[in-house]
PANU-592696 format. One line per 3 residues: number of its first residue (from 1); their letters; for each residue x negated, y, z negated of N, C-alpha, C, O. Coordinates in steps of 0.02 Angstrom, whole numbers, plus 50000, padded with zeros to 5 digits. Atoms other than C-alpha are relative to their C-alpha. Layout:
<pts>
NUM> a> X/Y/Z/X/Y/Z/X/Y/Z/X/Y/Z; ...
</pts>
This chain:
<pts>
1> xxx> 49940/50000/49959/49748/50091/47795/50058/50027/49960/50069/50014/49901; 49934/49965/50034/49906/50191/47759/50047/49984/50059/50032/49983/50119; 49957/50024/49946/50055/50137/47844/50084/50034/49975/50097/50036/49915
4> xxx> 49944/49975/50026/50243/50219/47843/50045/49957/50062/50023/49936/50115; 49933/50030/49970/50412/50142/47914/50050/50045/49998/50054/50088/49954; 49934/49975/50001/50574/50204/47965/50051/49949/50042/50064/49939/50102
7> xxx> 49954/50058/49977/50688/50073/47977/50068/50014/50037/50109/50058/50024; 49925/49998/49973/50833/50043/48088/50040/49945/50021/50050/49947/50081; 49976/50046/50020/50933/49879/48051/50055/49998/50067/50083/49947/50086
10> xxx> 49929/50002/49947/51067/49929/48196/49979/49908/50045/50003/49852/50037; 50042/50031/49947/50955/49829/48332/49999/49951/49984/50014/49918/50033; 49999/50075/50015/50942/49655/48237/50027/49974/50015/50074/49995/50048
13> xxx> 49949/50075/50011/51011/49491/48228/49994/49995/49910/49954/50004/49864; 49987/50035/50077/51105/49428/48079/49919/49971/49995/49881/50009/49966; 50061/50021/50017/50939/49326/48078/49943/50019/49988/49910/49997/49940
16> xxx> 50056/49971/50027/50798/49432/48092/50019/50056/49926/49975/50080/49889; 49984/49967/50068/50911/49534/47943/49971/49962/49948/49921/49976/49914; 50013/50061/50047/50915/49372/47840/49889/49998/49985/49850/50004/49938
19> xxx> 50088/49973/49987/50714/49388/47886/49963/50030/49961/49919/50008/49923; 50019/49938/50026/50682/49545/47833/50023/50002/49908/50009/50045/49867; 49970/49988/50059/50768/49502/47675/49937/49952/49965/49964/49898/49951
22> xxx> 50075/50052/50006/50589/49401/47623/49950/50044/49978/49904/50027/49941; 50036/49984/50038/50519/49565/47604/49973/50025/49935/50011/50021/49886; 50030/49996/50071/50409/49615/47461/49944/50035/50003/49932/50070/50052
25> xxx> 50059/49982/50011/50249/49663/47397/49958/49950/50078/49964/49890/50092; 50042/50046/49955/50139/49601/47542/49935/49953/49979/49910/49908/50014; 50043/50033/50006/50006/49547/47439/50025/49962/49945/49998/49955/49890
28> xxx> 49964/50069/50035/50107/49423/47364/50032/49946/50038/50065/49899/50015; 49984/50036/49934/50140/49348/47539/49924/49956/50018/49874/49969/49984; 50056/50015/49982/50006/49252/47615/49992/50037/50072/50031/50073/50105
31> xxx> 50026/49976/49923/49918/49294/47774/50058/49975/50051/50084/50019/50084; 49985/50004/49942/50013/49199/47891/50085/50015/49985/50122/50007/50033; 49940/49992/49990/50193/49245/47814/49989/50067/50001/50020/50084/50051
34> xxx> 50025/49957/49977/50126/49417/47811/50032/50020/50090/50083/50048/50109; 50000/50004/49929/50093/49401/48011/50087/49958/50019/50114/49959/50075; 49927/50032/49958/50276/49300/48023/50051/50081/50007/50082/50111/50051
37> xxx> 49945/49907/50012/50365/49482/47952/49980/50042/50038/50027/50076/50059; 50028/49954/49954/50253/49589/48062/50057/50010/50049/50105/50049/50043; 49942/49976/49955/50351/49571/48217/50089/50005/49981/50130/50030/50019
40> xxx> 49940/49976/50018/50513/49575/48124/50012/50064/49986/50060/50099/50003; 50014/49930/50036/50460/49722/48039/50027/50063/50045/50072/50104/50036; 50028/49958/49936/50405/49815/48211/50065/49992/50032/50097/50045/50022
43> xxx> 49930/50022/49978/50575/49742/48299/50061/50065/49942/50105/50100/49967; 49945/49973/50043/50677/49834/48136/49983/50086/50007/50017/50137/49999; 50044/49914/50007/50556/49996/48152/50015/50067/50051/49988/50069/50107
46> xxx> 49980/49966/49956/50638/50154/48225/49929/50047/50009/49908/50073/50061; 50078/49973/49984/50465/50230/48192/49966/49972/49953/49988/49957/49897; 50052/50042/50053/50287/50147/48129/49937/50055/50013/49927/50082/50067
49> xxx> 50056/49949/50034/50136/50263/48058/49937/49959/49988/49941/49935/49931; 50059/50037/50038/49971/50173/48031/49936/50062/50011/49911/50078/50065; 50086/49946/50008/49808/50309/47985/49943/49972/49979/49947/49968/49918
52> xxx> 50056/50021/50025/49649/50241/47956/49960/50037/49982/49950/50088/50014; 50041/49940/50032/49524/50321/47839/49944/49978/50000/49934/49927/49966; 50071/50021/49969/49353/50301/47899/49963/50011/49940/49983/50049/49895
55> xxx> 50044/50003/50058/49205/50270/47778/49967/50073/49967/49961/50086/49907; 50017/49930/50010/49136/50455/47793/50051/50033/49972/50025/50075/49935; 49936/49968/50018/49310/50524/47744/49973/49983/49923/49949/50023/49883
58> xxx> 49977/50012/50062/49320/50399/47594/49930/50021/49951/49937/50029/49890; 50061/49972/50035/49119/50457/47544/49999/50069/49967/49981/50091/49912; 50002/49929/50022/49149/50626/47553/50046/50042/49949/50041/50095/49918
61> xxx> 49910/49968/50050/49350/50627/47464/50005/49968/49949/50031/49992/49899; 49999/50053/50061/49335/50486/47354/50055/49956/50053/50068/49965/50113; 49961/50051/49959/49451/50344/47404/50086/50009/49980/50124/50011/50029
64> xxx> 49931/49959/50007/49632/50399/47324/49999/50044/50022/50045/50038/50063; 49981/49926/49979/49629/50570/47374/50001/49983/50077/50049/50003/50109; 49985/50013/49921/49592/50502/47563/50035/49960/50013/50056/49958/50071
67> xxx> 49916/50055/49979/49735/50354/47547/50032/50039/50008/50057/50048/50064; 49943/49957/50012/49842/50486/47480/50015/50032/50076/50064/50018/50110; 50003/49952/49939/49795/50617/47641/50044/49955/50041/50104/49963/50051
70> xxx> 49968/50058/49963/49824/50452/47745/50066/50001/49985/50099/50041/50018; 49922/50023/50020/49990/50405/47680/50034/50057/50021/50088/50046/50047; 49937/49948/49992/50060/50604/47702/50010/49985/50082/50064/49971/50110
73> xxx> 50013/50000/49938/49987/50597/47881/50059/49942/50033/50095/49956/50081; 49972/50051/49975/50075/50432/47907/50097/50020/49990/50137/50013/50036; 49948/49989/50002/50239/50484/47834/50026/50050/50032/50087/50052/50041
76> xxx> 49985/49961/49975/50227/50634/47918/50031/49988/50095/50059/50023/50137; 50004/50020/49931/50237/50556/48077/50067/49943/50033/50093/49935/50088; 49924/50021/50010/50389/50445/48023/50060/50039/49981/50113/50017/50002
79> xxx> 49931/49952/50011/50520/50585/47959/50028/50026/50034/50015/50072/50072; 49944/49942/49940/50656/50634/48041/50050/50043/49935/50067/50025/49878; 49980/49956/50050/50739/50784/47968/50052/49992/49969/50092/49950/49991
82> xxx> 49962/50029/50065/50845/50785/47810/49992/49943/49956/50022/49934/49903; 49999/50078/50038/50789/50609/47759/49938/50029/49959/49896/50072/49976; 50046/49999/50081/50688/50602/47578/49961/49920/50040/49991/49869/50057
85> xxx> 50058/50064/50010/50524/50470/47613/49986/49971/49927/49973/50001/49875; 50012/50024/50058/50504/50359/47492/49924/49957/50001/49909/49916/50045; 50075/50026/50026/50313/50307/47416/49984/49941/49964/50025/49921/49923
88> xxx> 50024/50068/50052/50233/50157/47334/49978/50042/49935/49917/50044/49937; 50016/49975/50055/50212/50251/47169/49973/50041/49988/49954/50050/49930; 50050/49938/50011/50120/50398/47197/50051/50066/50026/50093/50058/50070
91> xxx> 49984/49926/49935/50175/50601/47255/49935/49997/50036/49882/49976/50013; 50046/50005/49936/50074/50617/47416/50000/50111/49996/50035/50154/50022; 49998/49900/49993/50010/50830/47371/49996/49995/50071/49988/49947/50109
94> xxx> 50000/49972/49927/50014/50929/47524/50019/49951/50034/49983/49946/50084; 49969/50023/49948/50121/50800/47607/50076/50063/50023/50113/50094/49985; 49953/49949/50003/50242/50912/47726/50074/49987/50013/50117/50019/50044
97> xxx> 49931/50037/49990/50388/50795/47708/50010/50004/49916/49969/49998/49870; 49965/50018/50051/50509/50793/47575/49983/49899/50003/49986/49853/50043; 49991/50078/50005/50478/50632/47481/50000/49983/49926/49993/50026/49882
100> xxx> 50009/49960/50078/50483/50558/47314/49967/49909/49990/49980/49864/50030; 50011/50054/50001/50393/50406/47234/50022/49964/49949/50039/49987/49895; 49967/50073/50004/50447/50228/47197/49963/49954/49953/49923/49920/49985
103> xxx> 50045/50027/50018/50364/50138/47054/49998/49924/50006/50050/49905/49979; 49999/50048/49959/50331/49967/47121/50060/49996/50068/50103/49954/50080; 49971/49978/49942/50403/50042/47279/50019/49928/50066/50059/49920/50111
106> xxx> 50004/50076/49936/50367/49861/47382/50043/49963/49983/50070/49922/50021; 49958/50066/50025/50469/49768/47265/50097/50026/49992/50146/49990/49981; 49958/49978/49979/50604/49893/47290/50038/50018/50050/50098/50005/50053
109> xxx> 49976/49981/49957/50625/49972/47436/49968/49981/50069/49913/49997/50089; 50007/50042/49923/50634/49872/47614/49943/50045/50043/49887/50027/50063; 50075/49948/49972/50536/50035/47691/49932/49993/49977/49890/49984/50021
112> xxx> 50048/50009/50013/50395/50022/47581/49975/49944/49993/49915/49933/49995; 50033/50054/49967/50390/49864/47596/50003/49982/50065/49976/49927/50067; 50017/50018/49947/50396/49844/47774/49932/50033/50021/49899/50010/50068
115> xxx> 50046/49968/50005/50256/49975/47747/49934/49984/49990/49886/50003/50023; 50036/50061/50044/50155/49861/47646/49972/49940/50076/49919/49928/50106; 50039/50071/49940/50149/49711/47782/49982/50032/50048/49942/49994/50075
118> xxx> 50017/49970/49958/50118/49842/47917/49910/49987/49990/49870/49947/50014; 50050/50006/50018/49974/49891/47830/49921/49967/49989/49863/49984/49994; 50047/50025/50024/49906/49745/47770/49960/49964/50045/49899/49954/50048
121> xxx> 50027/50026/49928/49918/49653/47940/49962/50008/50057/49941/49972/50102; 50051/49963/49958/49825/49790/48014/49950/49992/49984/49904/49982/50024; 50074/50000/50049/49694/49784/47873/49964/49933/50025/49906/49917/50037
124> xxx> 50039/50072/50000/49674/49615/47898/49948/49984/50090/49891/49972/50110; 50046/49995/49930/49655/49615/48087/49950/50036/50018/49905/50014/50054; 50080/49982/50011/49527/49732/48068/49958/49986/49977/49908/49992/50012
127> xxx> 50038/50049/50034/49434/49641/47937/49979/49951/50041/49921/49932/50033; 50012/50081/49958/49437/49484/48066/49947/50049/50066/49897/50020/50086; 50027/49958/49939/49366/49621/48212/49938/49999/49969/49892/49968/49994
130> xxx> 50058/49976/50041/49237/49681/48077/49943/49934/49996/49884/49942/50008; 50022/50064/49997/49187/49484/48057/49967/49989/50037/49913/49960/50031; 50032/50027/49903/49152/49471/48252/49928/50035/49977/49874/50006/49973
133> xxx> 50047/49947/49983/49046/49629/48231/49932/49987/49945/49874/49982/49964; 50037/50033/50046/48961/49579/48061/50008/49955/49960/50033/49950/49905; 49973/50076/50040/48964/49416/48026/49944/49965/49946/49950/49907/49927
136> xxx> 50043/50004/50070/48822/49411/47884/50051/50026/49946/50044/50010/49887; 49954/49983/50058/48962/49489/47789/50061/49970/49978/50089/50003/49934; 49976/50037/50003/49076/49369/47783/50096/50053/49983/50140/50038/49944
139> xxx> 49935/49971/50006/49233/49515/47813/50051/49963/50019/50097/49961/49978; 49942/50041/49975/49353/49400/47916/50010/49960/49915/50044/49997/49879; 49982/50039/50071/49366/49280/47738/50000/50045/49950/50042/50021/49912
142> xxx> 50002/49966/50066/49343/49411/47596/50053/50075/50015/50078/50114/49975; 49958/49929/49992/49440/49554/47693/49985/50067/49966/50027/50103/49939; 50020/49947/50062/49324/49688/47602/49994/50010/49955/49961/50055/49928
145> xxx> 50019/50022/50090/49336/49626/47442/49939/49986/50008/49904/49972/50057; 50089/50003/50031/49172/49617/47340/50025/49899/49989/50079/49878/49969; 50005/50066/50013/49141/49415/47333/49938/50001/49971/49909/50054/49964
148> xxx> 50063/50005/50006/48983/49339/47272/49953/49992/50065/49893/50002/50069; 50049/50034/49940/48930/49276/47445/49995/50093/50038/49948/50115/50072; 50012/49915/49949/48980/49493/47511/49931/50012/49960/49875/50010/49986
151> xxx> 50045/49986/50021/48879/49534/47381/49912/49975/50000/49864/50010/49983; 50077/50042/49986/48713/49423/47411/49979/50035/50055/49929/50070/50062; 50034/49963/49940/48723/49478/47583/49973/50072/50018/49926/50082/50056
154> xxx> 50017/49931/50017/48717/49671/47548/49929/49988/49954/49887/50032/49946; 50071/49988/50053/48571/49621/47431/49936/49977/50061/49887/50012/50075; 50033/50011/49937/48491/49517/47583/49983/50050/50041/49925/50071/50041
157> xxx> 49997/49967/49940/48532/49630/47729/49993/50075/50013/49973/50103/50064; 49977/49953/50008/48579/49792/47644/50061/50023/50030/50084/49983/50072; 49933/50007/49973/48739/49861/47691/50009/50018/50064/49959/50033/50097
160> xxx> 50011/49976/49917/48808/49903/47869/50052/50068/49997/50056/50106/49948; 49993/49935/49991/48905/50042/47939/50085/50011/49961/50116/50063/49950; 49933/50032/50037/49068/49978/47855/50007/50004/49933/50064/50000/49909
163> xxx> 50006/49990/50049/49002/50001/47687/49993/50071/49964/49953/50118/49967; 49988/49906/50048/49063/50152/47568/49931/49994/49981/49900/49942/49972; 50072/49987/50039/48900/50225/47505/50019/50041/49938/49967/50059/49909
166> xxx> 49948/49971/50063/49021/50315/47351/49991/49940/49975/49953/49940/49927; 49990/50064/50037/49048/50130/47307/49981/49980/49956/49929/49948/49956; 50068/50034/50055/49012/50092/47129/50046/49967/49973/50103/49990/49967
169> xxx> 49948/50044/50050/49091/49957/47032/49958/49967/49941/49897/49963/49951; 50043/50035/50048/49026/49872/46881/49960/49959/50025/49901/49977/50020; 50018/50039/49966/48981/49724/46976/49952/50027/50036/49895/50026/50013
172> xxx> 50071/49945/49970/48871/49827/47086/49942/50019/49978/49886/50014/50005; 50051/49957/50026/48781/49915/46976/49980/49936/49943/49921/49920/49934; 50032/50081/50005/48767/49748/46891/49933/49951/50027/49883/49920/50010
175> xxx> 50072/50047/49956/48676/49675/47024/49955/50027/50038/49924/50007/50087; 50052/49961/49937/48581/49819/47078/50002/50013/50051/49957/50029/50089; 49982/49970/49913/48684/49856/47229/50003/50075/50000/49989/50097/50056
178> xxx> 49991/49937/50001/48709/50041/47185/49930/50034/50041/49939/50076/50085; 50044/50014/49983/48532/50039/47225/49984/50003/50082/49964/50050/50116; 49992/49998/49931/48542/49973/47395/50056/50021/50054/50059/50013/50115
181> xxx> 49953/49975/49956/48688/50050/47446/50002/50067/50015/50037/50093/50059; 50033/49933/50008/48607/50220/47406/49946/50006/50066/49936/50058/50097; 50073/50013/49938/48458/50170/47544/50023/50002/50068/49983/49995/50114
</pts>
């Protein structure tokens, strides 16, 4: 998930300002204050960007180079002309917006972090969808992270359609998942 903001503060209340002033890094929020900022967020948002990068993308690009794509796509879709986008720490190549990046961008700038909980809240609600759909994988609780119990089950079940087949991590190839994630 890549997510971009373009904030517009006019439209609030003193209160949902005060609100908004909470944000941050999102994954230093929990889930459900996360989900409290969402609709503040969306309420403050003169435009919201979310791209999702499907498993075949991230097989074929690697997984930075297809965030990155994501993220231009997304910002591209938030800029209005003359304004500079600002990034969570990266240049976004071949993005066709002026932009420039932010190193811990979430902990700076209200956009990228409203960017951030967009994101993550999406991620997550998909993770919880993914759960319904495969619930040997225990995505609703691990949210795609490698656990020991994801990992058992990929060794059990082998993986499903949700699983990068690029995917190698120490851990993996540790436990002989490289293996079955190759099959």
């Amino acid at each position: 998930m890549a997510a971009a903001v373009l904030l517009d503060y006019g439209t609030l209340s003193l209160r949902d300002r005060r609100a908004l002033g909470e944000l941050d890094d999102s994954k230093q929020r929990t889930p459900e204050e996360r989900e409290g900022l969402y609709p503040l967020v969306l309420r403050a948002a003169a435009r919201v960007a979310v791209t999702v990068c499907s498993v075949r993308a991230i097989d074929a690009q690697g997984l930075h180079r297809t965030n990155l794509a994501a993220l231009g796509r997304s910002l591209e879709r938030v800029a209005v002309p003359g304004a500079v986008c600002l990034t969570d720490g990266f240049p976004v190549p071949g993005c066709a917006v002026e932009h420039r990046p932010v190193v811990d961008g979430d902990a700076r700038s209200a956009a990228i972090a409203a960017a951030s909980v967009v994101a993550k809240v999406t991620r997550d609600r998909y993770m919880r969808r993914a759960g319904d759909a495969y619930p040997a994988f225990g995505f609703a609780e691990n949210a795609g992270y490698s656990t020991p119990e994801h990992r058992a089950a990929i060794i059990a079940r082998g993986p499903c359609a949700l699983h990068r087949r690029s995917f190698q991590s120490i851990a993996y190839s540790q436990l002989g998942l490289i293996e079955c994630l190759d099959a």
